[in-house]
N, C-alpha and C positions, 0 to 999 in steps of 0.2 A: 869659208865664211864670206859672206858677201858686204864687199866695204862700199858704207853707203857714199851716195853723192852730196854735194854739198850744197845747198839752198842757204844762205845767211843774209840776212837784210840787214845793213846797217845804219844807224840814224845817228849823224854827226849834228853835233847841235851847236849852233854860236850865239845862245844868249836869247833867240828869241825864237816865235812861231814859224818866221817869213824864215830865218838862216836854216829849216831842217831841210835834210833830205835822206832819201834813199835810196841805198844803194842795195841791187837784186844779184845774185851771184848763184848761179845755177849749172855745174858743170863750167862747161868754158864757154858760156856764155853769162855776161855783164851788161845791167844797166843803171845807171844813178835815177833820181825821179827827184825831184826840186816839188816843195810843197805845193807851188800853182801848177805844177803839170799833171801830179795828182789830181789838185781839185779842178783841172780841166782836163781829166781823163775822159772816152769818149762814155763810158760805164758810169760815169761818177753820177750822183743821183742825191738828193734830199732823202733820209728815209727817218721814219720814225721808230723808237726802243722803247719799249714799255717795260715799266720796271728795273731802269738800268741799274747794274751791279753797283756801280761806282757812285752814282749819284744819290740812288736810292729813289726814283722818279721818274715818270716818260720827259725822252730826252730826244731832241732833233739833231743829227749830225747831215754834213757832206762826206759823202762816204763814198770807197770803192769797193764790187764781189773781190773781196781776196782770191779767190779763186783763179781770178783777171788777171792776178798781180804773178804768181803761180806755178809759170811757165817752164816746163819740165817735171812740176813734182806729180809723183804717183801716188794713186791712193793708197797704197800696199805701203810709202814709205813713213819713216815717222819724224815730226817735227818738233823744235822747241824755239818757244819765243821767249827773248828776255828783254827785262825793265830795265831800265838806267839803274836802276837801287840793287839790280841781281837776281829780283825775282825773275825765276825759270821756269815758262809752264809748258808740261809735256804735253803733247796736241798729237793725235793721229792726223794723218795729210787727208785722210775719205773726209774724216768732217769738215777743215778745212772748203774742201774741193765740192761739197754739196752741194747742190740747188734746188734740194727740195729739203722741205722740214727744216731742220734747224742749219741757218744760212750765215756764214761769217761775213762779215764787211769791216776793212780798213775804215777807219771814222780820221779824218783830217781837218784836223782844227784851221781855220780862215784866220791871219792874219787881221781883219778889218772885223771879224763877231767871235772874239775868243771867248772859251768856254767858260762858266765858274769857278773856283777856287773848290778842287775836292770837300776843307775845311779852312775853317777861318784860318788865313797864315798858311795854309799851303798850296803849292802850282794846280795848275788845272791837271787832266788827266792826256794835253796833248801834249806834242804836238801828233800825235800819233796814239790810237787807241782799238785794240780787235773786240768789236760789239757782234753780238748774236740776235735774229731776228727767231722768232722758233726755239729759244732751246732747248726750252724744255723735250723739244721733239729728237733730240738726241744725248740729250740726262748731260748737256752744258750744265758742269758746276762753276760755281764765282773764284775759282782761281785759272780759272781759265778764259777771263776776261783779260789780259793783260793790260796796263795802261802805260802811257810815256813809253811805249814799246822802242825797243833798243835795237832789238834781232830775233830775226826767224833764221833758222838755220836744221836741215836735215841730218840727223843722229839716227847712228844703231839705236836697235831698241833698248828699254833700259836694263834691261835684265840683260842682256848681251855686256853694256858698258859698265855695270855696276853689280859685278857679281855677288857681293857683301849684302846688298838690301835682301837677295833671296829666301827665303825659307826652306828651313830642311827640307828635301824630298819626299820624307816620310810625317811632312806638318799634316797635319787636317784638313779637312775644305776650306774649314773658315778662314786661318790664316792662310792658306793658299789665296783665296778670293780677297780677303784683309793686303796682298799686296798689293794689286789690282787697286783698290783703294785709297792706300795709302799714294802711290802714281799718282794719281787721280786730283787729290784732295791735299798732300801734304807736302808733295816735290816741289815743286814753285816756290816754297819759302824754306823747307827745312831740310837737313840732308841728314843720312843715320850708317851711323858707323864709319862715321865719314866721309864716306860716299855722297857722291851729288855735285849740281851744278850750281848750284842756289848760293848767295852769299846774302839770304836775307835775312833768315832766324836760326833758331839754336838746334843744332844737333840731335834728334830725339833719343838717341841709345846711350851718346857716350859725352859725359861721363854715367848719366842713368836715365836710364826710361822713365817716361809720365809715366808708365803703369808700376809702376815702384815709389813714387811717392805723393799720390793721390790715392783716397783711401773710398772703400766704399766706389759711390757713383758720380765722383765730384769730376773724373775726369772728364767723362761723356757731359756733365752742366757746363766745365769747362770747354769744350769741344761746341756745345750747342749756344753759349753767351760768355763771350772768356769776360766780359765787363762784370758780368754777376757775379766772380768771385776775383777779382782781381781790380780794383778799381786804379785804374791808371790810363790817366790824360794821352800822355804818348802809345799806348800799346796800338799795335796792329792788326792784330789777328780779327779776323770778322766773325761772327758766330755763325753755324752749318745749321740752317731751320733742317724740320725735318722734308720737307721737298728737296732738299739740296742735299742732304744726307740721309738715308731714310735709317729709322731702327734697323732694319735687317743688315744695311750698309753697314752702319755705327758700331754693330755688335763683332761683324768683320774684319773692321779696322781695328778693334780694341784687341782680338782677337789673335791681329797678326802682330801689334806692339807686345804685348805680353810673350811672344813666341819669341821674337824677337829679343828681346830684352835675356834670355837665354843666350844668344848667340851671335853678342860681344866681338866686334875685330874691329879695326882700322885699316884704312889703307894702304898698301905698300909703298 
């Protein structure tokens, strides 16, 4: 079994924009990057996001190609980036690592033009943020924007590291391809069976699956606007349009939670 190398970015924060930095760890090779070395990286660039995930709006960052940042990873490996808060979002290194179609860039918040307030009463989305230019050119979903990004760091794949999420061998396509999915759209915040990296939201299996006590289609309205059935000021969860989830996706994922929900464990 091949044990991956390690890529972990780390971002120690003291309180404000100017105190971040980071640190790149690739094999045995180290570098820290202090916020003004990024934003005077030789790459670093103005660029413009239309549509940004987080704001909701075209948005101007100082930004670096990630890709720049990078150094050793392969496109064959696979990554994951975490939030301050825990959100954990699984990332192939190819996308990553593209320069054509859909293009990732570090976004670094300027000490002297810091950015808005997500929502009223809370921080911005830096000091650190991974925007996509394109993404739709590579089916980028919105948990894969990370914001106040913590760590990048190179992981086995998940299905290597988290045997429990798997589906029976003898599942169907759909939950087959419903893992694939659930990856995709539900690891970053939520872990099932106990399994996962995420310390953001709740469990989806244990103690019981959404497909066990959502009745009918309320799940997938929950899925596609959790505000529409759920009215709460604090909640997080974003709703999955269908561009960002498609029906054939959604039927998928419901597909592999209901299979799931069958086969119940924790981890050892």
């Amino acid at each position: 079994m091949k044990i991956p190398g390690l890529l972990s970015i780390l971002l120690l924060l003291g309180g404000a924009a100017q105190a971040a930095e980071l640190r790149l760890t690739s094999g045995s090779t180290e570098r820290t990057w202090q916020t003004e070395e990024l934003l005077g990286h030789p790459q670093a660039q103005q660029i413009e996001i239309a549509e940004d995930v987080s704001y909701r709006r075209t948005m101007s960052y100082r930004a670096v190609p990630l890709a720049s940042l990078l150094e050793g990873v392969e496109a064959g490996d696979h990554l994951q980036a975490v939030a301050l808060d825990g959100f954990a979002a699984e990332l192939p290194a190819a996308l990553l690592l593209g320069k054509r179609g859909a293009r990732a860039w570090l976004a670094i918040e300027e000490p002297t033009r810091p950015w808005p307030p997500l929502a009223p009463g809370k921080p911005s989305a830096g000091p650190f943020y991974l925007v996509w230019q394109n993404p739709e050119a590579g089916q980028v979903g919105p948990e894969q924007w990370p914001y106040q990004l913590a760590q990048i760091r190179t992981l086995a794949p998940v299905a290597e590291r988290f045997p429990q999420l798997l589906p029976a061998t003898d599942a169907d396509a759909q939950s087959q391809a419903g893992f694939a999915q659930f990856q995709k759209h539900c690891m970053a915040c939520h872990r099932l069976n106990a399994a996962g990296d995420s310390a953001f939201g709740p469990d989806l299996n244990i103690p019981h699956n959404p497909t066990e006590y959502f009745a009918g289609d309320f799940l997938q309205r929950y899925i596609r606007d959790p505000q529409s059935l759920r009215r709460w000021p604090q909640g997080r969860m974003p709703g999955f349009s269908e561009t960002q989830l498609s029906d054939v996706e959604m039927a998928q994922l419901l597909a592999y939670l209901r299979h799931m929900a069958k086969r119940k464990t924790t981890a050892e």
